[in-house]
C-alpha positions in Angstrom: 56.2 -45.0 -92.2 58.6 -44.8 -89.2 61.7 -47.1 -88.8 61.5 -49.6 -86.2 63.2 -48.8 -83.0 67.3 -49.2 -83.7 68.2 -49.7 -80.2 66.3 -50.4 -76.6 67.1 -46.4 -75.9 64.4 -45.7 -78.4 62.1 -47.5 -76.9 59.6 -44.7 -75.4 58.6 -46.2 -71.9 62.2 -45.8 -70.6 63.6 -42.3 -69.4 66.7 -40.7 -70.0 68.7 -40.5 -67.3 71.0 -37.7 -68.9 70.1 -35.0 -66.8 69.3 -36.3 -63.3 72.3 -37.4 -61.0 75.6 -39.1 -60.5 75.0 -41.5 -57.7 78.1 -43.7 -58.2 80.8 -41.2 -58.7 81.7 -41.6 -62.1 81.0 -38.2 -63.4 77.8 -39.1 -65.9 74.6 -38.9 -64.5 72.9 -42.3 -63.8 69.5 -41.7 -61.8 66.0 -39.9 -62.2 63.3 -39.2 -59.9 60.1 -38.8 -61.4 56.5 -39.6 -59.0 53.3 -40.7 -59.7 49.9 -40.3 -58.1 50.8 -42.9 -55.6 54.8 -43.7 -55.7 58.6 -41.9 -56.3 59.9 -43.7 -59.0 64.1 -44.1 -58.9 65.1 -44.9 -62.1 68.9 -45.9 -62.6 71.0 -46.5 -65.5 72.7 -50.0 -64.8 75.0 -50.5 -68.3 76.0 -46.7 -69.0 74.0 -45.6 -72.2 72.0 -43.2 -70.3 68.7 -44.7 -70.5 66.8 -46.3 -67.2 67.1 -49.8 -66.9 65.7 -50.8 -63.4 62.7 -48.8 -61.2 62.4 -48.9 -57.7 58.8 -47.6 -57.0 59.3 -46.2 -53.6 54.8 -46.4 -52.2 52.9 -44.9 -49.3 53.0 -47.2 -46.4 56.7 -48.0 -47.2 56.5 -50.5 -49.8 59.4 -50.8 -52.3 58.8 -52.5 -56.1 61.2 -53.3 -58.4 60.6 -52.5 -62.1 63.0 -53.7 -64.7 64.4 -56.5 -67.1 65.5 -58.2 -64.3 62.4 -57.9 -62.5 59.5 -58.7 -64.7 57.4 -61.0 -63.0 58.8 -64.2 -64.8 59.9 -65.5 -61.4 56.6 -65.7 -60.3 56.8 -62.7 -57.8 55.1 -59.3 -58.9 58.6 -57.2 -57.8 57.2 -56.3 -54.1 60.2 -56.8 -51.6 59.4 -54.9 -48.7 55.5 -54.4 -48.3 54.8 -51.0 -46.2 
């Protein structure tokens, strides 16, 4: 039997951010590029404990979703901002 998950880091559908890059200047990576068959994915560490908390799914045609807490379709939109 495995032990629940003790925090959201352990949660396996977010990625560690660890390794990819510092873009705000503050010497610990926040960002990861990963793709997938159809979109770069740009996923950024937003509260510093190195795991992504946002996506901005970057598709052909230019459009731009965002993926996240903050983002989850409870609004009544489905995260498109900018159709391509």
């Amino acid at each position: 039997m495995s032990a629940a998950p003790r925090a959201p880091a352990s949660v396996p559908d977010r990625v560690d951010v660890s390794c990819g890059i510092d873009t705000d200047g503050d010497g610990r990576a926040d960002t990861a590029l990963t793709r997938t068959a159809g979109e770069l994915l740009v996923h950024t560490d937003l509260d510093g404990d190195g795991w992504a908390d946002q996506v901005v799914a970057l598709g052909p045609g230019g459009g731009v979703r965002v993926l996240g807490p903050d983002s989850d379709g409870s609004d009544g939109s489905d995260g498109e901002l900018w159709p391509g």
